[in-house]
C-alpha positions in Angstrom: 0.0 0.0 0.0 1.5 3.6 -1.2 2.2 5.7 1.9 2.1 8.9 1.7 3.4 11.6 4.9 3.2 15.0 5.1 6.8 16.4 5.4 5.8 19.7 7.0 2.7 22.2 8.2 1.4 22.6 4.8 -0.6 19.5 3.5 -0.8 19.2 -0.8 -4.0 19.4 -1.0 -3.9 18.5 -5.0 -1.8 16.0 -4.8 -4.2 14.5 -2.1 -7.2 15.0 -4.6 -5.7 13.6 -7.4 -5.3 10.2 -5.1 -8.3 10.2 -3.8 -9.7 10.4 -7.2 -7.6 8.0 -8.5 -8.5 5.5 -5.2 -12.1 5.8 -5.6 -12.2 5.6 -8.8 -10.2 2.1 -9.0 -12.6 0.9 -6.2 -15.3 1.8 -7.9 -13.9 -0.1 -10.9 -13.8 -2.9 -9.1 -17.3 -3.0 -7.4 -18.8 -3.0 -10.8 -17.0 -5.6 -11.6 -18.7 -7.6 -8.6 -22.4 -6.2 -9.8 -24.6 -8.1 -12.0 -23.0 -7.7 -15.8 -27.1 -7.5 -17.2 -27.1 -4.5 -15.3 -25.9 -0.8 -16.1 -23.8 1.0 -13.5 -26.9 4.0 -13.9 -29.2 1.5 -13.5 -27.8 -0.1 -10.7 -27.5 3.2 -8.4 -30.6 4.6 -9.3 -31.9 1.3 -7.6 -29.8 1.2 -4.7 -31.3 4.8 -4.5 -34.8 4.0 -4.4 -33.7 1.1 -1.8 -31.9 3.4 0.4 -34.4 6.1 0.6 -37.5 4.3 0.1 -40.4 4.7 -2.3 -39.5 8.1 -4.5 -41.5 9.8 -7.5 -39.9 10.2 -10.6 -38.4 13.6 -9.9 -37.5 12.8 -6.6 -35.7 9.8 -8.2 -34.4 12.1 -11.2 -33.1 14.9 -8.8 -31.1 12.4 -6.1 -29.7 10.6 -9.2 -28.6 14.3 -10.8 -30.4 13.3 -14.1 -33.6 15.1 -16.3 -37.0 13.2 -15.7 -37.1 12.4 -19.3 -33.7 9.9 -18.6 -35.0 8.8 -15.0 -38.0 7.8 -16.9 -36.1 5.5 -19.4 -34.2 4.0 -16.5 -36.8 3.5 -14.3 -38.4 1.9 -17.5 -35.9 -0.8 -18.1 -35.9 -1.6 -14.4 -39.4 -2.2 -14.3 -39.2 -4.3 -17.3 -36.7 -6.2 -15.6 -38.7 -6.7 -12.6 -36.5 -4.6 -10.3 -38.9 -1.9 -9.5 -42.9 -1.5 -9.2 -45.1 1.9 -9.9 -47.2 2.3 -6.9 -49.9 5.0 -7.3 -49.1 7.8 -4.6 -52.2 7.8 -2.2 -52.4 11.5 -1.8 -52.1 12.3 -5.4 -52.8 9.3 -8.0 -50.8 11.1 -10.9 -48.1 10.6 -9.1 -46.8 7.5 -9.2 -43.6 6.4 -6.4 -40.9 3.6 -7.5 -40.5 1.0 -5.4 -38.0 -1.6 -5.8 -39.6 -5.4 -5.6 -38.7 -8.3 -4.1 -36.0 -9.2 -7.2 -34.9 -5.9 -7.3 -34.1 -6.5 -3.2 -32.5 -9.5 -3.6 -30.4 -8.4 -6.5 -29.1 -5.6 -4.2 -28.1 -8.3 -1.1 -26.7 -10.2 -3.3 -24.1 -7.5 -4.9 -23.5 -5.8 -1.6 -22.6 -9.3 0.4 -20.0 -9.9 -2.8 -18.7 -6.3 -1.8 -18.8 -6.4 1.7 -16.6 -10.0 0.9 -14.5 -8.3 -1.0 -13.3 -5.5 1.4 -13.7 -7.3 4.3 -11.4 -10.1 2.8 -8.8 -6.8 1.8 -9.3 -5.1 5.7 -8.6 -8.8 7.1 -4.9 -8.0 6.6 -4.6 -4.7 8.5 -4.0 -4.2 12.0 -5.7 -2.0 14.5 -4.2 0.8 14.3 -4.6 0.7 10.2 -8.4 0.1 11.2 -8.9 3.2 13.3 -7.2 5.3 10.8 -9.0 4.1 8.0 -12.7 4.6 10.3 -11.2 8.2 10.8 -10.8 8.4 7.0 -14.0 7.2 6.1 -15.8 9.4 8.1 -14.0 12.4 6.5 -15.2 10.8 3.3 -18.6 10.3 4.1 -18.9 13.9 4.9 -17.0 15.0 1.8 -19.4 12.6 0.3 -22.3 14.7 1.8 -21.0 17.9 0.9 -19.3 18.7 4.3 -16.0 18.2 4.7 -14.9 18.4 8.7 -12.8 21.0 9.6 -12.1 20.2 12.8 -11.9 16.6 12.2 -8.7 15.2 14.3 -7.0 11.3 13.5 
């Protein structure tokens, strides 16, 4: 594993972004790898969007998956025909219809994320603790960056 140290006070911050994009990105690479091969990375995460947050309308879909309605529909189309989603008529408003992913759709998700987990649990069974706590510290910097937030006054 590359290690990287900071030689003095200031940190280089591009440097750092360029590897972090560069990390993810390979890791990424490699989870799709693990996903179902019928299924489309954009397909894929627009379901594990709807199973995440529950049953969303079209926009709601469309704007959490930073895509026009007109391309959400197609998706959402294509998952349907596939079986990994249901239209459920919104019970306040019956134009609306909410996406809803089905019992396939669920236990396509499992399946995919138990050959992740496997996968970098198998990679984390080599570190020792002190790896482990930094890397928790690390993904919780992530997660917030992830979210928008980075922590300032996050510490290691």
């Amino acid at each position: 594993m590359a290690k990287m140290t900071v030689t003095d006070e200031r940190v280089p911050v591009p440097e750092l972004a360029s590897r972090l994009r560069w990390a993810v990105s390979r890791l990424h690479r490699r989870f799709r790898q693990l996903a179902p091969t019928d299924l489309t990375p954009t397909r894929l995460a627009a379901l594990a969007t709807v199973d995440r947050t529950g049953p969303l309308s079209m926009g709601q879909l469309a704007r959490a998956e930073r895509v026009a309605a007109p391309t959400m529909t197609r998706i959402v189309d294509c998952l349907e025909r596939d079986g990994l989603v249901t239209r459920l008529a919104d019970a306040r408003d019956r134009r609306v219809a909410r996406i809803q992913v089905s019992e396939r759709g669920s236990r396509l998700l499992g399946g995919t994320r138990t050959k992740v987990d496997h996968y970098l649990a198998d990679g984390l069974a080599g570190l020792d603790r002190e790896q482990l706590e930094r890397l928790a510290w690390a993904i919780a910097l992530i997660e917030e960056l992830a979210d928008g937030a980075p922590a300032a006054d996050a510490e290691p």
